[in-house]
C-alpha atoms as one frame of an Amber mdcrd trajectory, in Angstrom:
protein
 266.361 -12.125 150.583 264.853  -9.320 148.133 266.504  -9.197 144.617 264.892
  -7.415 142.866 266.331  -4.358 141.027 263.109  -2.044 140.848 260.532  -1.285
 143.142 257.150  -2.938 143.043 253.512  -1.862 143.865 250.220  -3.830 144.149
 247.821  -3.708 141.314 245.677  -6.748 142.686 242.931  -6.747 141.601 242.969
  -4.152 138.513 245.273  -5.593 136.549 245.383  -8.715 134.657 247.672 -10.431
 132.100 247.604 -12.980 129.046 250.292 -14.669 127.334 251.326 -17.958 125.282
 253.430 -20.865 127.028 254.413 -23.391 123.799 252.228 -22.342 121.786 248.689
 -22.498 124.926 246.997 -19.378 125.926 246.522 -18.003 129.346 244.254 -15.375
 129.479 242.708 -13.144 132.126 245.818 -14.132 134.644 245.547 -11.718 138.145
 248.738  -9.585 138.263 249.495  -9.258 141.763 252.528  -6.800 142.013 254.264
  -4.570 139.046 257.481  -2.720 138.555 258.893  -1.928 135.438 261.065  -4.816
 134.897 258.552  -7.393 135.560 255.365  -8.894 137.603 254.089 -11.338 140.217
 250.743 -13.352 138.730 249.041 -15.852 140.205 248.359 -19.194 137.596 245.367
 -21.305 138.655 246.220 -25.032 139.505 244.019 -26.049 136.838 246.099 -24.009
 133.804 250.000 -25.197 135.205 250.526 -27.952 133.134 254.646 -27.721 132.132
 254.931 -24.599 134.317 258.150 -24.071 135.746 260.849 -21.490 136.976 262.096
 -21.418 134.101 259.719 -21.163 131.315 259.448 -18.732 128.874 256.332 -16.929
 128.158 255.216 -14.898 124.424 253.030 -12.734 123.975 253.153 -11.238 127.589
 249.791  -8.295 127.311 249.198  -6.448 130.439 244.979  -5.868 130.735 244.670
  -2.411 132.427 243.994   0.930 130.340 246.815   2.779 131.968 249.661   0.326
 131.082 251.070  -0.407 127.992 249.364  -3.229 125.523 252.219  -3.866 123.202
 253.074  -7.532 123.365 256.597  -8.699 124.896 258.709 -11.684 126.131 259.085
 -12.661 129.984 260.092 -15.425 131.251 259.476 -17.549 134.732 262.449 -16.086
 137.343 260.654 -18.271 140.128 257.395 -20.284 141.337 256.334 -20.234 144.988
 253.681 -23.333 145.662 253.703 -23.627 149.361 249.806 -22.629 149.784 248.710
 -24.681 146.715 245.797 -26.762 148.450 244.523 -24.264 150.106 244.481 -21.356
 147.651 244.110 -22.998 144.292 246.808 -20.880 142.559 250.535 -20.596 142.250
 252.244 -17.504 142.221 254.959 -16.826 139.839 257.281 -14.080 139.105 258.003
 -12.653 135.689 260.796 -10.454 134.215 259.873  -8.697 131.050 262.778  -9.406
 128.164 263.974  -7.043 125.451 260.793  -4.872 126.204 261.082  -1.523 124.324
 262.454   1.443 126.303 259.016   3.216 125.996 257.507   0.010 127.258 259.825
  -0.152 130.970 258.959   3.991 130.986 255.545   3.479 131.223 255.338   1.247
 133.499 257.974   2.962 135.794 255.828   6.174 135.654 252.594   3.643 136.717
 254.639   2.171 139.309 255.626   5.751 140.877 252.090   7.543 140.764 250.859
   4.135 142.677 254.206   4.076 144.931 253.111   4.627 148.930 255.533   7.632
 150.479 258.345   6.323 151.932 258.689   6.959 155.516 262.222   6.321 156.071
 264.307   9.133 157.560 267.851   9.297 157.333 269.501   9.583 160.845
């Protein structure tokens, strides 16, 4: 079941992400999906060590000129590891905490300039 509170488009493979988990960086991280509360990435096996669904990331930087560089909190909402073996990443989803309010604008502006047309049709 979908719970998410804001709508989501793909950025894969424009848009990257680096942070700091206890005090390690992760750099050049794929971003997968965005919306303005938050992100899907995709953490090679190699860089998981004490990765978990709840972990909380610093430092959160989104790597794409049209999105906003000013560094916030997120943390870990969940980890999905089913295809581990045979893609050689897990993907994770992030919420953004206590970003600014210019922060969640900007990307909610990105996220509805990329945003297909909907093509639902009330009956």
């Amino acid at each position: 079941m979908e719970n998410r509170h804001h709508s989501r488009v793909s950025v894969d493979p424009q848009c990257r992400v680096q942070f700091q988990l206890r005090g390690e960086p992760y750099r050049n991280i794929p971003v997968s999906d965005l919306g303005s509360d938050g992100c899907r990435i995709q953490i090679p096996l190699q860089a998981i060590g004490g990765w978990s669904d709840e972990s909380l990331l610093e430092r959160v930087e989104l790597l794409h000129p049209a999105l906003p560089s000013a560094p916030v909190k997120a943390k870990v909402v969940w980890v999905h590891g089913e295809d581990l073996p045979k893609a050689g990443f897990i993907a994770s989803g992030l919420q953004f905490l206590d970003a600014p309010a210019g922060y969640t604008r900007k990307l909610a502006e990105y996220v509805t300039t990329l945003e297909p047309p909907t093509t639902y049709q009330p009956e």
